[in-house]
N, C-alpha and C positions, 0 to 999 in steps of 0.2 A: 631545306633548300629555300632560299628567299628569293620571292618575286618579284620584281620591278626593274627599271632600265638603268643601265649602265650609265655610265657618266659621258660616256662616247656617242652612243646614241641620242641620250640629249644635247651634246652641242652641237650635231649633225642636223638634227630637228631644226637647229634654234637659224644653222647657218644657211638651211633651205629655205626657212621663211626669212631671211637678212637677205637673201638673194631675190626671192617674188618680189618683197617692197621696196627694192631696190628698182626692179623692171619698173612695178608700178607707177609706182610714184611718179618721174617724169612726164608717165601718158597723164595722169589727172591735175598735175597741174598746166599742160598744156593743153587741156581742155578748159580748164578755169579761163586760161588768157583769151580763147578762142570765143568764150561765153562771152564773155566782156566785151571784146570787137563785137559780136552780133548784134549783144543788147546796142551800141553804138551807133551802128551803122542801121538799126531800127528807128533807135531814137531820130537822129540824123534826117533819115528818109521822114518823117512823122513829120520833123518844122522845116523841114522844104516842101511836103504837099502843103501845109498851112499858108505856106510863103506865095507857092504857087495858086492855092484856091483866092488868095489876099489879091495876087496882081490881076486874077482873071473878074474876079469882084470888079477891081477899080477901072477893066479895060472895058468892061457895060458900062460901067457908069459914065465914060467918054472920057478918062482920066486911067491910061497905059501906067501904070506907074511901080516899084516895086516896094512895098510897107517901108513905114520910117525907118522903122525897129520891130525885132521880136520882141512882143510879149504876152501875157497871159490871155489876152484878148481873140488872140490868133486862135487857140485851143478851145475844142468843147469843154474840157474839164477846170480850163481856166489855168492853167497848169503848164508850165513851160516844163517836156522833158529833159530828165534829170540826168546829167552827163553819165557814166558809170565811170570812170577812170578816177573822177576826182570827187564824185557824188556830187556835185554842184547844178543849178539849174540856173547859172548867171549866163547874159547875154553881152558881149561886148562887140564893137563895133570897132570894124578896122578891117585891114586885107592881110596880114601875115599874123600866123599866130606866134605868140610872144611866150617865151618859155614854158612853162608847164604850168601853169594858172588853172587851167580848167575852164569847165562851162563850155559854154556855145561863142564862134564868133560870127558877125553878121557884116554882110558887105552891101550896104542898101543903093547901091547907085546902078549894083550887077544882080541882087539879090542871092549870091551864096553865101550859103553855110555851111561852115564846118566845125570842128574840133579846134578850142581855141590852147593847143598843147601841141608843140612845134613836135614831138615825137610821133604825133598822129593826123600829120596833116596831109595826109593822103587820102583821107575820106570827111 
């Protein structure tokens, strides 16, 4: 008598795990997407306190005002946070963001910050 599994119960096997990483699969990489907004919306809240320590700086000094520009300066580490979507740590200046560039955009007459990547410009 010979021992081992049929050919039926191995494609059984094969089509129960086709089915698990089937379920799986969409839950991790919606969590992937979900990492990436947080890290975002971390980075994000990080050069708007900068922004906001920058204005309260300049409102002692007798001089209300909101930083020229983001840059390295603004940060302890010297280090403008690194976008995650585009990996980018560029700053540009303006009020809409313009296609999907990336980086940071900075509006220095209002002082917001956002996401310079018109798909995530809601934070």
């Amino acid at each position: 008598m010979k021992k081992g599994f049929t050919l039926i119960e191995l494609v059984m096997v094969i089509v129960i795990l086709g089915i698990l990483a089937a379920t799986a699969l969409p839950r991790f990489i919606d969590l992937s997407a979900k990492a990436k907004e947080s890290a975002t919306k971390g980075a994000l809240g990080g050069i708007r306190a900068a922004v906001a320590i920058q204005y309260a700086s300049n409102a002692t000094n007798g001089t209300a005002a909101w930083p020229s520009s983001v840059d390295a300066s603004l940060f302890a580490d010297n280090q403008v946070p690194t976008e995650p979507y585009s990996n980018s740590n560029a700053v540009a200046a303006g009020t809409n963001p313009s296609g999907t560039t990336g980086g940071w955009l900075y509006d220095s007459t209002t002082g917001r910050v956002w996401v310079n990547n018109s798909n995530y410009s809601t934070y």
